[in-house]
C-alpha positions in Angstrom: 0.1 -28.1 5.2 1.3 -29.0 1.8 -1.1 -28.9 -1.0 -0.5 -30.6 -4.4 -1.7 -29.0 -7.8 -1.4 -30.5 -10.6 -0.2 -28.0 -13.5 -1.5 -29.4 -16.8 -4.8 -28.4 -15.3 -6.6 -25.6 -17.1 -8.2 -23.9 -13.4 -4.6 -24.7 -11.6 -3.4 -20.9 -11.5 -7.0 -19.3 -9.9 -6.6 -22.6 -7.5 -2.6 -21.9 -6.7 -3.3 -18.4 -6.1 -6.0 -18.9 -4.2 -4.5 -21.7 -1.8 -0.9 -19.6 -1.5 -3.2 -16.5 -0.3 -4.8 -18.7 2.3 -1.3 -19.5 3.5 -0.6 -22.9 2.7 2.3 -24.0 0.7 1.8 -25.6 -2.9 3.6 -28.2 -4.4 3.1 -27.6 -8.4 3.3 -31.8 -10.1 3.4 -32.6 -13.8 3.0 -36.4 -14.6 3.2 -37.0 -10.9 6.4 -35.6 -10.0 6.9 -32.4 -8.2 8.1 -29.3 -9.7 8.2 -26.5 -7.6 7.2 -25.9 -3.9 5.2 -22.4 -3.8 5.2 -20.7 -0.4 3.8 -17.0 0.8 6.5 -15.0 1.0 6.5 -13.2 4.4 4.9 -10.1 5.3 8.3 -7.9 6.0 7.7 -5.5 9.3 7.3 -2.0 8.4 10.6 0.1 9.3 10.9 2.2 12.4 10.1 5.8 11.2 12.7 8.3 12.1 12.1 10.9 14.9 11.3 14.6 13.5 14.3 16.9 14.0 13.5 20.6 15.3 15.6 23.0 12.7 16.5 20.1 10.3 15.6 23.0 7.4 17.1 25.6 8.7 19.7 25.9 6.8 17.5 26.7 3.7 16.6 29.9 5.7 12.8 29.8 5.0 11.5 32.9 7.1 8.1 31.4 6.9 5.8 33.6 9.5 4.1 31.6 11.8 0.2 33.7 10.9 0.6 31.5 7.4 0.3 28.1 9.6 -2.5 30.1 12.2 -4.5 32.4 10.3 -7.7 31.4 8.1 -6.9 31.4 4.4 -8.6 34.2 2.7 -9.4 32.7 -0.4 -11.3 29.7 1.3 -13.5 32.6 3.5 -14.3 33.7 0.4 -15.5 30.7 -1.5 -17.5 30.3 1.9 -20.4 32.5 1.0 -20.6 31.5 -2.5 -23.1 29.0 -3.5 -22.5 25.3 -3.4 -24.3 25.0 -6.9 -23.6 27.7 -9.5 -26.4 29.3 -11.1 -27.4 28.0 -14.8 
């Protein structure tokens, strides 16, 4: 559905906007005669995400041990038995 809007109107941009969100297309007029056709672009699919490579970094030899990835941080035990609030 086509809608016309009428540009030398002081509300036509909230109106355009608001009719090209909805998904119609706008025709903008001035004096009558048609300016420009305004249609929502379309929504572009997202694209395919690549499949994770085992060893893709290995290269950079980052002997990382694994108890870094496993093991509780210490620093966040810590904070554990602190109080939420701090004392005034």
């Amino acid at each position: 559905m086509t809608i016309q809007v009428d540009i030398a109107k002081q509300d036509a941009l909230a109106e355009l906007v608001a009719h090209v969100r909805a998904g119609e297309d706008v025709e903008l007029t001035s004096d009558g005669l048609t300016v420009a056709i305004v249609i929502k672009p379309p929504i572009a699919p997202e694209p395919p995400k690549a499949r994770r490579q085992l060893g893709l970094w290995a290269h950079l030899n980052l002997n990382i041990p694994a108890e870094v990835f496993t093991d509780p941080d210490p620093e966040l035990e810590a904070l554990m038995d602190d109080p939420v609030f701090p004392k005034a």
